[in-house]
C-alpha positions in Angstrom: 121.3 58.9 108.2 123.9 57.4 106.2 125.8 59.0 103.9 126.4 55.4 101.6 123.2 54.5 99.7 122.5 51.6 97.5 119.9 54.0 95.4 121.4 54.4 92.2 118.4 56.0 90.1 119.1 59.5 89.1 117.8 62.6 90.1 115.7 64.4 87.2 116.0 67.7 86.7 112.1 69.1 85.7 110.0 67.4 88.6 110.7 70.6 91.1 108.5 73.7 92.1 109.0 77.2 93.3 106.8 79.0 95.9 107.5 82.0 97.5 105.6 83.4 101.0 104.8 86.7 101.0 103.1 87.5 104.0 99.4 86.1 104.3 99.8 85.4 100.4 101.9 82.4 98.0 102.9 83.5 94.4 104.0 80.9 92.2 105.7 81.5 89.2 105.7 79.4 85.7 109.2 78.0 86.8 110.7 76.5 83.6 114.9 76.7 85.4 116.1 77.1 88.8 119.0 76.0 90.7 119.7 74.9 94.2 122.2 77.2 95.2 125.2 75.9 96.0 127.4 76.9 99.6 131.1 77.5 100.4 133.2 79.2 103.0 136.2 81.3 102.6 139.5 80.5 104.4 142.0 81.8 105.5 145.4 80.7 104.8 147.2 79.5 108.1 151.3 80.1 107.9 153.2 77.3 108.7 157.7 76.6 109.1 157.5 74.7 106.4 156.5 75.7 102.4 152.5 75.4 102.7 150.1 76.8 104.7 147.0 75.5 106.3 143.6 76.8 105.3 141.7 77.6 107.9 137.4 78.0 107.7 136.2 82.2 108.2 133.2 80.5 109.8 131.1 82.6 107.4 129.1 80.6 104.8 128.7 82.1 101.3 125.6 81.0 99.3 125.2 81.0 95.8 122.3 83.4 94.4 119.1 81.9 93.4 118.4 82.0 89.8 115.0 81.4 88.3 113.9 81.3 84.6 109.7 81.8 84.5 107.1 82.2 81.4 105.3 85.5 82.1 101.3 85.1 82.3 99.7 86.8 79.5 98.5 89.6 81.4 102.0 90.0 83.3 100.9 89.4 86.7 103.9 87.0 87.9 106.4 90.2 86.1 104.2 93.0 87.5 104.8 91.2 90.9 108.2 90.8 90.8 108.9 94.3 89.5 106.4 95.7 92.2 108.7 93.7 95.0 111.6 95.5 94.0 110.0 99.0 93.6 108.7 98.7 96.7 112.6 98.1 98.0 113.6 101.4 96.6 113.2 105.0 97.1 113.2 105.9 93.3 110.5 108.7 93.6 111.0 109.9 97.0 114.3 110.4 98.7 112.4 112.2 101.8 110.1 108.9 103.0 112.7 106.1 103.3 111.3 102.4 103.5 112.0 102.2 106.8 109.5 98.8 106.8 111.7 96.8 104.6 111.6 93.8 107.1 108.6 93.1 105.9 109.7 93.0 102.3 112.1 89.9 103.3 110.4 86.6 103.0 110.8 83.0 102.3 110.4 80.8 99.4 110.6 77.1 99.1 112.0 75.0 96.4 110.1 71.4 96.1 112.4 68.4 94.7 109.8 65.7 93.8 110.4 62.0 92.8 109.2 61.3 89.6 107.9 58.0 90.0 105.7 59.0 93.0 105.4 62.5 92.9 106.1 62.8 96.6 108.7 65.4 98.1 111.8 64.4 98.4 113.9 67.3 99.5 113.1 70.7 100.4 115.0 73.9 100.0 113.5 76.9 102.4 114.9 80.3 101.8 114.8 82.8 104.4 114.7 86.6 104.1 114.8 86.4 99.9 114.4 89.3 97.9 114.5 89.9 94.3 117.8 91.7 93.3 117.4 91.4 89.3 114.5 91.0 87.0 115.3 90.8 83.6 113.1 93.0 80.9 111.0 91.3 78.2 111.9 91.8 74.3 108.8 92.0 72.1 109.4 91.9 68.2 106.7 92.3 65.3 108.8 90.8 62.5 108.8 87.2 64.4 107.8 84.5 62.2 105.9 82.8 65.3 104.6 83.8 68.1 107.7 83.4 70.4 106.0 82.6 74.8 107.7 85.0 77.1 110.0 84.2 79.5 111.8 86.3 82.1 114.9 86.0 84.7 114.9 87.0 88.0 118.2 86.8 90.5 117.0 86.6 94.1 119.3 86.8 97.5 118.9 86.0 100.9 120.6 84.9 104.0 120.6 81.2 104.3 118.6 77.9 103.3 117.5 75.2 105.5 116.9 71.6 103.7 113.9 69.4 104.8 113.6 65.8 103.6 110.1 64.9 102.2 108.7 63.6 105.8 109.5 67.2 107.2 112.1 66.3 108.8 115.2 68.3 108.9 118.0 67.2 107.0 120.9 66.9 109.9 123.8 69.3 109.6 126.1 66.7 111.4 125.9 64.2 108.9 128.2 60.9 109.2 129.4 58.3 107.8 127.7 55.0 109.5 128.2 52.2 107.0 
């Protein structure tokens, strides 16, 4: 894969979807934002004789979190679900039964980058082991002069993400430059 391309059309920024895998079940949510996290590594500052130093990588990779702006169905099922995820992470009402299961509350969710001329995939994002860390509340008001569609933030987390081009291939992490 080369690293030079001679594609100069832009990447638009609302042909994309969100699914997340949980378990033998998908949930989907009204995605109106999301953003492909971004990665970095921490260094480590390397003395040297002279007046610098050299950074040197930790070998630990440091992803951004995922952040996702959703309308909320009108009978609250994609809100419900979210808040239900995170409940079910907690011990709120019961510090004697811990969740000693909460593998199983760690899942995956896939972000779908699509061309807009096609509508084919062009990229994948896959997270592994997400969970939902933050889901914003909802703000109802009667003295609205229109009827105002909900929307809702949630922050998720998770360990890593793999990208997949559209052919389901993996994108290769040894990427060079062969012009």
């Amino acid at each position: 894969m080369s690293l030079c391309s001679s594609n100069t059309n832009p990447l638009y920024n609302s042909y994309f979807r969100l699914i997340f895998g949980r378990g033998t079940k998908q949930m989907e949510l009204m995605c109106q934002r999301a953003n492909l996290p971004g990665i970095g590594i921490p260094d480590q500052p390397q003395p040297t004789t002279l007046g610098t130093t050299i950074p040197v990588p930790t070998m630990v990779a440091n992803f951004e979190t995922l952040n996702v702006e959703f309308i909320v169905d009108s009978d609250m099922t994609n809100w419900k679900s979210l808040y239900s995820w995170i409940r079910n992470l907690t011990n709120i009402t019961n510090d004697v039964d811990h969740n000693l299961e909460y593998q199983s509350w760690h899942h995956e969710a896939n972000l779908f980058l699509y061309d807009p001329t096609s509508n084919c995939e062009i990229l994948r994002a896959k997270f592994n082991y997400i969970i939902p860390v933050k889901l914003n509340g909802l703000v109802f008001q009667a003295d609205s002069a229109d009827a105002i569609i909900q929307k809702a933030n949630c922050t998720f987390k998770y360990s890593y993400y793999d990208l997949w081009l559209g052919g389901g291939d993996a994108v290769p992490s040894n990427l060079k430059n062969t012009r």
